[in-house]
C-alpha positions as CSV (number, residue, x, y, z in Angstrom):
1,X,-20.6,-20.6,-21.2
2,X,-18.9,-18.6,-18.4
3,X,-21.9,-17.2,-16.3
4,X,-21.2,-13.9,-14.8
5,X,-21.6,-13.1,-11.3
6,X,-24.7,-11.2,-10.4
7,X,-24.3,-7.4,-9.7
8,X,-24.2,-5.8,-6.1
9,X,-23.5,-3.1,-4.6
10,X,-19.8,-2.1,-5.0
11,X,-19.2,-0.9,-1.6
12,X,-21.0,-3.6,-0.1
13,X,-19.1,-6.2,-2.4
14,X,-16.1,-4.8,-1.1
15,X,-17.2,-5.2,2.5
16,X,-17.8,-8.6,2.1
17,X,-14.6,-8.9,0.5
18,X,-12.8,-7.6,3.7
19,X,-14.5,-9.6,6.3
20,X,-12.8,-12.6,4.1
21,X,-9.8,-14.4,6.2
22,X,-8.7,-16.4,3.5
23,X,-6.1,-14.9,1.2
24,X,-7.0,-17.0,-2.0
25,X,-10.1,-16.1,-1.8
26,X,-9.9,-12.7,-1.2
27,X,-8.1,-11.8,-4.1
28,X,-11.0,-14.0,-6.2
29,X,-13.4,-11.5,-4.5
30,X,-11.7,-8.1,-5.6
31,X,-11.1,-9.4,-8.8
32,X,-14.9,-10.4,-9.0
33,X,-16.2,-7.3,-8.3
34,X,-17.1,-5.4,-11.3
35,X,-16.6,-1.1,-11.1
36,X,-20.0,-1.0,-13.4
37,X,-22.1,-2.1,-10.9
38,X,-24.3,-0.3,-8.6
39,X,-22.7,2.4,-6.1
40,X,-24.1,3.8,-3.2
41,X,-22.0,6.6,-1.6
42,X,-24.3,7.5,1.0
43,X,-24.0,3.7,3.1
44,X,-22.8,3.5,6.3
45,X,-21.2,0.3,6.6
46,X,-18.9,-1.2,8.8
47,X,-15.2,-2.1,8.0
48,X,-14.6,-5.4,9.6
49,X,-11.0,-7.1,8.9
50,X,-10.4,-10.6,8.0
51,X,-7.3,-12.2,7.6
52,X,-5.8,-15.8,8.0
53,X,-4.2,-16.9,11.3
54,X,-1.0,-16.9,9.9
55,X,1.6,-15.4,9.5
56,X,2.3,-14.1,13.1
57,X,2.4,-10.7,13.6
58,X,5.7,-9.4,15.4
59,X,7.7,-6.2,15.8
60,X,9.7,-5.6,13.1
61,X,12.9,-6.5,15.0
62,X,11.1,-9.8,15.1
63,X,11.0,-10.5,11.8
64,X,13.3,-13.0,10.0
65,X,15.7,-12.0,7.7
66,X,18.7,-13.6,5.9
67,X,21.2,-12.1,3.1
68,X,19.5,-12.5,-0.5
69,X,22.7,-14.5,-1.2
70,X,21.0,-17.4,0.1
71,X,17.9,-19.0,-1.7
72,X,16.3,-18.6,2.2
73,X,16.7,-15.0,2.5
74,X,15.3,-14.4,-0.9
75,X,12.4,-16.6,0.0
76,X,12.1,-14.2,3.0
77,X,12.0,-11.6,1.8
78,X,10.0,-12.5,-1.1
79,X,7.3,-13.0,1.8
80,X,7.8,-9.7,3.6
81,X,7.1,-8.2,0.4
82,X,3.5,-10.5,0.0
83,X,2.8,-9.7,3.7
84,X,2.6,-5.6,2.4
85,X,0.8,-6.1,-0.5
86,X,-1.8,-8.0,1.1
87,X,-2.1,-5.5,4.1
88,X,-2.3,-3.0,0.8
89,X,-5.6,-4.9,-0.3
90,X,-7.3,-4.5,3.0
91,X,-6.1,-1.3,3.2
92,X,-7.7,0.1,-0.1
93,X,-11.0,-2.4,0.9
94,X,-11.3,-0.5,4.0
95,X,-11.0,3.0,2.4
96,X,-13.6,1.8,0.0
97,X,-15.9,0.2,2.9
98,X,-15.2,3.1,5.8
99,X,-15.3,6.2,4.4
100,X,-18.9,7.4,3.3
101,X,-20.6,10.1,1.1
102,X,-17.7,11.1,-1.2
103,X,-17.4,11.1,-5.4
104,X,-18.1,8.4,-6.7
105,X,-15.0,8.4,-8.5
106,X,-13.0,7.9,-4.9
107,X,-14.2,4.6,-4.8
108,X,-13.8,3.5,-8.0
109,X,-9.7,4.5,-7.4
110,X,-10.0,2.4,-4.6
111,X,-11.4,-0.3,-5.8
112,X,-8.8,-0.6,-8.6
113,X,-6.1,-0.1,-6.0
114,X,-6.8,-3.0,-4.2
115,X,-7.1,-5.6,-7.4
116,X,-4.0,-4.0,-8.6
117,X,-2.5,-5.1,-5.1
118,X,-4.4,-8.2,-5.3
119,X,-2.5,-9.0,-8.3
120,X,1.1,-7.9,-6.6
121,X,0.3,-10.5,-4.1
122,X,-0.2,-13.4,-6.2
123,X,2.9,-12.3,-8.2
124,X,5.0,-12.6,-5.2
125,X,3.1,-15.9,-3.7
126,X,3.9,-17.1,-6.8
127,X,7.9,-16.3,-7.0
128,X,8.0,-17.3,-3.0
129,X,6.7,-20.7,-4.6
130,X,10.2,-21.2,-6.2
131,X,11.6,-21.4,-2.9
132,X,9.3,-23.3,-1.1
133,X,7.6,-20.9,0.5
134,X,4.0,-20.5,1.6
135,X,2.4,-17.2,2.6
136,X,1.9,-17.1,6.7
137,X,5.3,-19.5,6.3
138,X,7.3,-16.6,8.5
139,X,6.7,-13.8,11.0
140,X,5.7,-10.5,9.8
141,X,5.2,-7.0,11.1
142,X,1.9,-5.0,11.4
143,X,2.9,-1.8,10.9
144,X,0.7,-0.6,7.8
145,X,-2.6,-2.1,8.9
146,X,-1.8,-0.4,12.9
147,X,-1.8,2.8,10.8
148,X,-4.9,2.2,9.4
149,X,-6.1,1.0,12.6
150,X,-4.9,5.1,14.7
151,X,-6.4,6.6,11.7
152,X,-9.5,5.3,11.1
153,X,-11.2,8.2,12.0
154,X,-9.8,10.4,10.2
155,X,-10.1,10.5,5.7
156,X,-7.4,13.4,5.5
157,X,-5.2,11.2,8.3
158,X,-5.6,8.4,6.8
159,X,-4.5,9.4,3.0
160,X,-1.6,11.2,4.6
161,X,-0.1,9.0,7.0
162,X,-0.8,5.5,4.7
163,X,-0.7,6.4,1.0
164,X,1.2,9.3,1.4
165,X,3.7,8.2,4.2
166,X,4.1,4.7,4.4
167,X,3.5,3.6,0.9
168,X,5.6,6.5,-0.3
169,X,8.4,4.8,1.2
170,X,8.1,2.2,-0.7
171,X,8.7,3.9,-3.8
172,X,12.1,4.9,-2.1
173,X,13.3,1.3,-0.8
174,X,11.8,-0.6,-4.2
175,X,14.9,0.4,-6.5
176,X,17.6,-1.1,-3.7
177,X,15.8,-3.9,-3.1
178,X,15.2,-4.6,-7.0
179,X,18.5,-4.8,-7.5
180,X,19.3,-7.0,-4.5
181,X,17.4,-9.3,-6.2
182,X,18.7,-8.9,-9.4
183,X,22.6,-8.6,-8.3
184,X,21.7,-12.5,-6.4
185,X,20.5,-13.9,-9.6
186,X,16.7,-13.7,-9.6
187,X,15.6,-12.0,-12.3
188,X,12.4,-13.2,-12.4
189,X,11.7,-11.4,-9.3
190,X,13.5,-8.7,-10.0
191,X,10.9,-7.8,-12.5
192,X,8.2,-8.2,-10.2
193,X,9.2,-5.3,-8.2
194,X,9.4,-3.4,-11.6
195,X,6.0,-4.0,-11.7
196,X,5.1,-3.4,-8.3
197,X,6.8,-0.2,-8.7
198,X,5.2,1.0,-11.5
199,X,1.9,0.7,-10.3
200,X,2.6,2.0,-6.6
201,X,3.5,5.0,-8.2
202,X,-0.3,5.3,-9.4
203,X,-1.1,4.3,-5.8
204,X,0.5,7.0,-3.8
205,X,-0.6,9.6,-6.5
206,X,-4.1,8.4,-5.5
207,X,-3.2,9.3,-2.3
208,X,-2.8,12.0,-3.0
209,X,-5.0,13.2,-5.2
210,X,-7.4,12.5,-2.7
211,X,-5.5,13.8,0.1
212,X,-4.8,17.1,-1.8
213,X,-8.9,17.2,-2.4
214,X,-9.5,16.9,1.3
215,X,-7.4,19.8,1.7
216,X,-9.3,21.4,-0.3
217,X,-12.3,21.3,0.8
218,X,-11.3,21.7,4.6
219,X,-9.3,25.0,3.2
220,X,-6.1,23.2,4.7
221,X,-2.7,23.9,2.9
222,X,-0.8,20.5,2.1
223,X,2.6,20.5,3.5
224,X,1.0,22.3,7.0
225,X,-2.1,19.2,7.0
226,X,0.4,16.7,6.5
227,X,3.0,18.0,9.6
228,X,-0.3,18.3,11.2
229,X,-0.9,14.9,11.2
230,X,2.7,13.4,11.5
231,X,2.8,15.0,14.8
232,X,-0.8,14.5,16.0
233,X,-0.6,10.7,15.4
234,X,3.1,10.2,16.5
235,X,4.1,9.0,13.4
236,X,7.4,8.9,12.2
237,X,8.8,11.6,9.6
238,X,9.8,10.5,6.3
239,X,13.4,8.8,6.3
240,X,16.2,9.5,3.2
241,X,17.0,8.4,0.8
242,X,13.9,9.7,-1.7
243,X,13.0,8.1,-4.9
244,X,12.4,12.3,-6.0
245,X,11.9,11.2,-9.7
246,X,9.2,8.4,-8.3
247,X,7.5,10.9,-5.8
248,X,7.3,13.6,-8.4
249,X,5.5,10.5,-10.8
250,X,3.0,10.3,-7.9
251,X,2.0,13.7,-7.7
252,X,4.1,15.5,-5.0
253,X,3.8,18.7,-5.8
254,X,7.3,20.8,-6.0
255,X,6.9,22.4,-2.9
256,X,6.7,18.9,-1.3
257,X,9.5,17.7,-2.9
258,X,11.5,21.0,-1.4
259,X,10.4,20.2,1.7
260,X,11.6,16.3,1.4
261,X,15.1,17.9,0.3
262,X,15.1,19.9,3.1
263,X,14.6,16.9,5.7
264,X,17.2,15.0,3.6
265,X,19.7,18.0,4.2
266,X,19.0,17.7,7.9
267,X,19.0,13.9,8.0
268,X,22.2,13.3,6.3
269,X,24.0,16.5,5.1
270,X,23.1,15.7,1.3
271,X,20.9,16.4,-0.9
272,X,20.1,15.7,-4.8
273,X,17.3,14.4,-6.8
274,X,18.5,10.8,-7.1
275,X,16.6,7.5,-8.3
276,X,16.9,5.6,-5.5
């Protein structure tokens, strides 16, 4: 008889869950921790990263990458993609660890965020395994978790700049790379980022749902908070193409998806709500 694992706190089960270096058995972690048990809101705990040795961390110039004609470059960037994903689980860990006294209900978003990504990153480790290739195998690039990093401070930053930003663009490159994949024969990978799609798009319209509540309460208005915040942390502005169909999924309003059509007139002359 399977014995169940006793109940903790939530928040501090995810702390402990963070702190973890290992990969393996930091997915076995999320996926332990069980949304029905205790929360505490009001803890102030620290978020402390853990995360294996490898893979190097390098700018993304750095970074390896070969065409996904060859078995290699698929295995490559097979393992780009499980670098994201399991900067994505710290990522929703932290938010669930760091930021104190809100609804309970942010946490419990959170929390199921990070198994879903959990989950991504096994997918991929598993399909990088039919090419020989270990996680930590190949230089990656940092550039999620050294968001996380300039906005820990900061809830509305952070769901802005992360979710909202950086995650969004994945919802814009997933399609093209999909069917890379596909067009070179794998399939089985292919649908991987189907899935992975699918489910960021209940990520970044987390985001923000969240972000759009922290406007809320701070009286901001959404498109002005989020310039705000691209320019006060020198991040970059969102690049065309944009997944519109995907972004409207995740909860950009229609305002914000004006206002990405507008940047995608300036940035290249076009405009149209495409796929892709």
């Amino acid at each position: 008889m399977e014995v169940c694992p006793p109940a903790i706190e939530i928040r501090r089960a995810a702390q402990a869950a963070l702190r973890l270096q290992d990969p393996d058995e930091k997915m076995k972690a999320v996926a332990a921790i069980d949304p029905a048990w205790p929360l505490d809101v009001g803890l102030n705990l620290t978020a402390e990263l853990g995360r294996p040795a490898n893979p190097q961390l390098v700018h993304p110039r750095h970074v390896p990458s070969r065409g996904v004609g060859e078995a290699v470059g698929r295995g490559m960037l097979l393992h780009a993609l499980a670098h994201i994903e399991f900067n994505a689980i710290n990522l929703a860990l932290d938010a669930v660890v760091r930021f104190a006294g809100l609804p309970a209900q942010f946490y419990l978003d959170w929390l199921g965020v990070a198994k879903e990504e959990a989950y991504h990153h096994g997918l991929l480790c598993q399909r990088m395994a039919d090419y020989d290739v270990v996680y930590g195998q190949y230089p990656a690039h940092d550039g999620l978790w050294q968001m996380a990093e300039k906005t820990a401070g900061s809830l509305l930053a952070r769901l802005a700049l992360v979710p909202r930003l950086l995650e969004a663009r994945g919802l814009d490159v997933s399609p093209a790379i999909r069917n890379k994949l596909a067009s070179a024969g794998d399939m089985a990978s292919a649908e991987v980022l189907d899935i992975i799609l699918r489910d960021e798009i209940g990520h970044v319209a987390i985001g923000n749902k969240w972000f759009n509540h922290q406007c809320e309460v701070q009286g901001l208005q959404a498109i002005e908070a989020f310039e705000d915040c691209l320019q006060r942390y020198l991040a970059p502005q969102p690049r065309s193409p944009f997944n519109f169909e995907a972004r409207a999924q995740a909860g950009f309003s229609e305002d914000e998806l004006a206002w990405l059509m507008q940047l995608e007139v300036a940035q290249t002359g076009q405009s149209g709500h495409n796929g892709a």
